[in-house]
C-alpha positions in Angstrom: -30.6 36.7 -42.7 -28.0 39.1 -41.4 -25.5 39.2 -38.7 -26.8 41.9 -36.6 -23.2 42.8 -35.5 -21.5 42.9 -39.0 -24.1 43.4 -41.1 -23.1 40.4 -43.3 -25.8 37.9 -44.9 -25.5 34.7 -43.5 -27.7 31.5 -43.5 -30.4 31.4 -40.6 -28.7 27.8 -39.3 -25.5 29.7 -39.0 -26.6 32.5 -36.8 -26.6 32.4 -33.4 -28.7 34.8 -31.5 -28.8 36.4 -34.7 -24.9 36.9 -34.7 -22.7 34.9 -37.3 -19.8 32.7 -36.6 -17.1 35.2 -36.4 -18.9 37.7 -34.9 -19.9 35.0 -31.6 -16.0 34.3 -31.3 -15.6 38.0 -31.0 -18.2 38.8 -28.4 -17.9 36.0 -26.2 -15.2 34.9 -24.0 -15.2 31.2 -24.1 -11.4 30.1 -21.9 -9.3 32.1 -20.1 -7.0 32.0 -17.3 -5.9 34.8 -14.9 -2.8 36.5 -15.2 -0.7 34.7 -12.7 -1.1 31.1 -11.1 0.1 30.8 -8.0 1.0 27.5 -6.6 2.4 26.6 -3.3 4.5 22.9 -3.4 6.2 21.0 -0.7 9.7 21.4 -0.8 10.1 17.6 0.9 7.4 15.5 -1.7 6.5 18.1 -4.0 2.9 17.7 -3.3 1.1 20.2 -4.2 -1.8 22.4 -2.2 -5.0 22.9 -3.5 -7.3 25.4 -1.5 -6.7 23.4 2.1 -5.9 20.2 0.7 -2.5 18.4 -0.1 -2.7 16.4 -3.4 0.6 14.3 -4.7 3.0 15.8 -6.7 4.1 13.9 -10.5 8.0 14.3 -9.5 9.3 17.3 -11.7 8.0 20.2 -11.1 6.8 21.1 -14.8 3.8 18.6 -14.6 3.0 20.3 -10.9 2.8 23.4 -12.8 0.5 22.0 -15.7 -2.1 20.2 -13.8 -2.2 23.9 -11.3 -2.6 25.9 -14.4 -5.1 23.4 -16.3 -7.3 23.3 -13.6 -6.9 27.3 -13.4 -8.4 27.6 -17.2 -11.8 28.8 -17.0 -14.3 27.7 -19.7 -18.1 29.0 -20.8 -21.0 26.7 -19.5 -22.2 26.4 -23.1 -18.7 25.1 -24.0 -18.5 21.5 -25.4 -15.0 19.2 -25.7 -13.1 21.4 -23.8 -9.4 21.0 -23.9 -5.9 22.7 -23.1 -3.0 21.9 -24.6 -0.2 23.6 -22.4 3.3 24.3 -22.9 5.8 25.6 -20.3 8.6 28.2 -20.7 11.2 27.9 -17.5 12.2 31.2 -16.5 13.8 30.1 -13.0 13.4 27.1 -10.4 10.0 28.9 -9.2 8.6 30.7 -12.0 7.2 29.4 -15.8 5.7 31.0 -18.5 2.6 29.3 -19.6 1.3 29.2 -23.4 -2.2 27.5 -23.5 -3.7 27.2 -26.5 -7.6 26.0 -25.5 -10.4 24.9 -28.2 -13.9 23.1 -27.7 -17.0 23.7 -29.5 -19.8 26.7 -28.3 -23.2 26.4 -29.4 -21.7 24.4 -32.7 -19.0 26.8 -33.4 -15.7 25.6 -32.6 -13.2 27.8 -31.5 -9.0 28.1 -30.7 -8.1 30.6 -28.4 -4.1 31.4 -27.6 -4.0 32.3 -23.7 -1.0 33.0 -21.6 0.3 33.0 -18.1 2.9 32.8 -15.4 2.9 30.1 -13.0 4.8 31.1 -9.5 5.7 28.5 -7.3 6.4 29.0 -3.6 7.6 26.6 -1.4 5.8 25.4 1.5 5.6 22.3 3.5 2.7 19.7 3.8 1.0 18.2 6.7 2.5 14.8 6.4 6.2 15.8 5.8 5.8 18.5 8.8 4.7 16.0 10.9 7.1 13.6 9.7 9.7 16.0 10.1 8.4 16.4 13.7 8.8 13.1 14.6 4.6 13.1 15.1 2.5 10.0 15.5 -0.8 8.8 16.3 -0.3 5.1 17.1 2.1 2.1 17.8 1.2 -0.8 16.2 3.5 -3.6 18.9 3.8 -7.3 17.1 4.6 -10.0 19.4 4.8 -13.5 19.0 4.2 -15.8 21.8 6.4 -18.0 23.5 9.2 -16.5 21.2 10.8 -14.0 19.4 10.1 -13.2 15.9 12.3 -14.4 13.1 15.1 -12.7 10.7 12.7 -13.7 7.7 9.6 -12.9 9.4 10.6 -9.8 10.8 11.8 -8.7 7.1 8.0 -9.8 5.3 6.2 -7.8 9.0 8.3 -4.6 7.8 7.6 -5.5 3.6 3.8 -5.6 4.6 3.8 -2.4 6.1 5.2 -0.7 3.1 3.1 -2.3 1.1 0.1 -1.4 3.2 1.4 2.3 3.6 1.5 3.1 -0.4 -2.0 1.4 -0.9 -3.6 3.5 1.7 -1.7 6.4 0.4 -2.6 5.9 -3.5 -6.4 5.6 -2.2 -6.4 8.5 -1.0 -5.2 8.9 2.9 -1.6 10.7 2.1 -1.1 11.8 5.5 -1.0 8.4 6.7 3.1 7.1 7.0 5.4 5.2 9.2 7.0 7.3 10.7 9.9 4.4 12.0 10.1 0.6 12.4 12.0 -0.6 15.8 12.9 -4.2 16.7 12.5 -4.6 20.2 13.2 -7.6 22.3 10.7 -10.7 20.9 8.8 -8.4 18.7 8.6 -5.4 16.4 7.0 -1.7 16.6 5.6 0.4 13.6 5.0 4.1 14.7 2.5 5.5 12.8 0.7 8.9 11.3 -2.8 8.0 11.7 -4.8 6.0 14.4 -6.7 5.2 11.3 -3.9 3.6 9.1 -2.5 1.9 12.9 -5.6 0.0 13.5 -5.9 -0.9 9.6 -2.5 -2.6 9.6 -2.9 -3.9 12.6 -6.1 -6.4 11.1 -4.2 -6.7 8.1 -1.3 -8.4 10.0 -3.8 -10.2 12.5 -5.2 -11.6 9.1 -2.0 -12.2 7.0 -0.1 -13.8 10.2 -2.8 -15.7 12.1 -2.6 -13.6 15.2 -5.1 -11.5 17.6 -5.2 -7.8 18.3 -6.4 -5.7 21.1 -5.8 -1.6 21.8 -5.8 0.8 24.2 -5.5 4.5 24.2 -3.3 6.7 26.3 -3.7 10.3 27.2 -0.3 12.4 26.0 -1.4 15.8 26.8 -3.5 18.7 25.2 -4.2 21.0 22.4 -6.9 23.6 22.8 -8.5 22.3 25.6 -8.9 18.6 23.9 -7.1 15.5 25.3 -4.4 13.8 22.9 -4.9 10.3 22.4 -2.5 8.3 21.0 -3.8 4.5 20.4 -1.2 1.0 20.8 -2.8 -1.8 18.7 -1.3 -4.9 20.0 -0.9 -7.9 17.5 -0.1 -11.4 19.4 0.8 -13.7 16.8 0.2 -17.5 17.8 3.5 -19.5 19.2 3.4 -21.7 16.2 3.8 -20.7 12.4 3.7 -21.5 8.8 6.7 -24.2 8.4 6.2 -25.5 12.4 4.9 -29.6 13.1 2.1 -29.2 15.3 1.1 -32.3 17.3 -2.5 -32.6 17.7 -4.4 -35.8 19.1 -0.9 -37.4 18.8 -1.1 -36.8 14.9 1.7 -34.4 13.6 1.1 -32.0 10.7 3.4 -29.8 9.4 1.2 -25.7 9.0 1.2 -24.6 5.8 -0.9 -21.7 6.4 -2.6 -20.0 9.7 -6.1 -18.5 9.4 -7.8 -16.2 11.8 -10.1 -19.3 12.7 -8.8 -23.0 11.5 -5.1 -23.7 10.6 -4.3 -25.5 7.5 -1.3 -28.6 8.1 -0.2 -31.3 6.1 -0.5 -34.8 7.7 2.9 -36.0 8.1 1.7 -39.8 8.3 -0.5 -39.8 5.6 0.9 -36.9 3.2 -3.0 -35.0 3.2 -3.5 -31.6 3.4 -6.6 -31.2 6.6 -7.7 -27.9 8.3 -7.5 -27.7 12.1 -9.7 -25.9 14.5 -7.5 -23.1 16.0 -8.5 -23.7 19.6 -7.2 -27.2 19.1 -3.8 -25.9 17.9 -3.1 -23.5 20.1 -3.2 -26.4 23.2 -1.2 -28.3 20.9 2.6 -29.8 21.1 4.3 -27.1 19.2 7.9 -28.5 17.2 9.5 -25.8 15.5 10.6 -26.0 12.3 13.9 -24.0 13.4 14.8 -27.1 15.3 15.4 -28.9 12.3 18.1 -31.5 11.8 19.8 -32.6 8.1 19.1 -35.8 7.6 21.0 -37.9 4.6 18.7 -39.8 2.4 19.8 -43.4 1.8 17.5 -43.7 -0.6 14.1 -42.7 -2.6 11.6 -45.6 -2.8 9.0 -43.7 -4.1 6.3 -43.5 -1.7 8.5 -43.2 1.2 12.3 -42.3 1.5 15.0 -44.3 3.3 16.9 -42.2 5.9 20.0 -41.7 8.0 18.6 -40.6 11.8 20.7 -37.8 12.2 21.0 -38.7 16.1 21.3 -42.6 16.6 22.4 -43.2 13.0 20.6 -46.3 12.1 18.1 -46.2 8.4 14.6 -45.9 8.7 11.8 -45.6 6.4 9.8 -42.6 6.7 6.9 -41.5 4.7 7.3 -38.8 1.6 5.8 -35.9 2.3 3.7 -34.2 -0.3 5.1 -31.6 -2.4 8.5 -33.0 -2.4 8.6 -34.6 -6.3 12.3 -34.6 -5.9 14.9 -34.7 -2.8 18.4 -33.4 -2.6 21.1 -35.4 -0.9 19.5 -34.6 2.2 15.8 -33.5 4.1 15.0 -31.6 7.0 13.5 -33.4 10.2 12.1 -33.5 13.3 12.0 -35.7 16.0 9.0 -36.4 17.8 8.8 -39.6 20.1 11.5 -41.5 18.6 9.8 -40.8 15.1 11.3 -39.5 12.0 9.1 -36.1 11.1 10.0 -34.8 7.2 9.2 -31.4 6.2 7.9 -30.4 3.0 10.4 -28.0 2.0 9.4 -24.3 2.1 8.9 -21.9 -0.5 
């Protein structure tokens, strides 16, 4: 058989259309890539804008520019194993010359085409760094606990959470939700944040982390276009008691250990066993916080039970060993409920 284009004799299995190998590459376009890529990047997180949509950048501005001009290589529908290997040529901070070299297999026949570009950047600003740069926000989420005011250490884990929670949501997908600004306020904290969505999100997730309740409400700010802004408060009451406090219930104390959106989990301080506790019940219940705690010199370690020096009336007293607390230091923290001698399990 012969090429029909070259005239050459080839083998019937290496004609395509009746065209040989060489003569296919010739005729057929199989990558290319237009002259100029433009790009438009934010100048605050270098993300990057495709058609209407944000996506994040990769830090330096060379890998912005090679995922823009990969996805701007155009390939053949009947081309197999397509890939770009790209290299970038600075000219200036916003423009690049682009060498791709592209190969892949068409109809059998693979192929390496040299192609060549230039990547112009322009600088622009996102969605979520304008309206972070704005000050904008779509909810408060208000933590309160009650009966008193939330702790240094606490108040440092509600503010870690919230990070946490923010890059999650952000990696998944949701980049315009942010927090926009933390505020301790008198017994509590507030987290402004970008979207009602990501508000009422970590508002459960502290609800579920920290034991408490939520409710919201929405208030009307003004208007755009005709339309009522909403912006939504999600109000997390975390309970009066918390993980470290003695709870008295049926005039048994336990120390929490953890606080679950529908029992609480204590350690028996008379018997040393771990029990779970119907919330309703704790929440009527005698609350001792651990904050309240007094040093209290041990006399001595018998084992099961340690010997004590009452911090308050001075005299020794046995008092049972609480679990998890393999080894004492000179002294252990108590509390005093009744005339009785309460030992905390140390916290982690």
């Amino acid at each position: 058989m012969f090429c029909v284009v070259c005239g050459k004799e080839k083998p019937m299995e290496e004609l395509r259309g009746g065209v040989c190998a060489a003569c296919y590459l010739e005729k057929n376009v199989l990558a290319s890539v237009r002259e100029n890529v433009d790009l438009e990047v934010c100048v605050h997180c270098h993300a990057r804008k495709r058609g209407e949509v944000w996506v994040e950048g990769h830090g330096g501005m060379e890998p912005i520019v090679e995922d823009a001009v990969r996805e701007a290589v155009q390939w053949a529908k009947v081309v197999e194993r397509p890939r770009a290997q790209i290299e970038i040529v600075p000219e200036d901070e916003r423009n690049f010359t682009v060498h791709v070299r592209a190969t892949g297999v068409a109809e059998g026949v693979p192929f390496d085409s040299a192609l060549r570009t230039r990547a112009r950047v322009k600088n622009g600003t996102c969605l979520r760094c304008s309206r972070v740069q704005g000050g904008y926000y779509e909810a408060i989420v208000q933590i309160r606990r009650t009966k008193r005011a939330i702790g240094k250490e606490e108040m440092r884990a509600l503010k870690s959470l919230a990070s946490r929670f923010i890059e999650r949501v952000v990696s998944e997908g949701d980049r315009n939700a942010f927090v926009l600004r933390d505020e301790e306020v008198d017994r509590g904290l507030d987290v402004y944040m970008g979207t009602t969505n990501s508000g009422r999100m970590l508002a459960k997730q502290i609800a579920q982390e920290f034991g408490g309740k939520t409710t919201e409400h929405a208030k009307t700010v003004g208007q755009k276009d005709g339309l009522d802004l909403v912006r939504m408060t999600f109000a997390v009451r975390l309970p009066e008691y918390q993980a470290g406090d003695v709870v008295v219930v049926k005039e048994e104390p336990a120390q929490i250990t953890s606080v679950g959106a529908k029992t609480v989990q204590a350690l028996d301080l008379r018997t040393g066993r771990l029990k779970h506790i119907d919330r309703d019940a704790v929440d009527k219940a005698l609350v001792l916080r651990r904050e309240d705690a007094l040093d209290a010199v041990v006399v001595a370690d018998l084992g099961a039970e340690l010997q004590l020096l009452d911090p308050v009336t001075y005299a020794t007293v046995n008092v049972i060993r609480p679990e998890g607390t393999d080894s004492v230091g000179e002294t252990v923290k108590v509390l005093r409920h009744e005339g009785e001698l309460l030992v905390l399990r140390p916290t982690r």
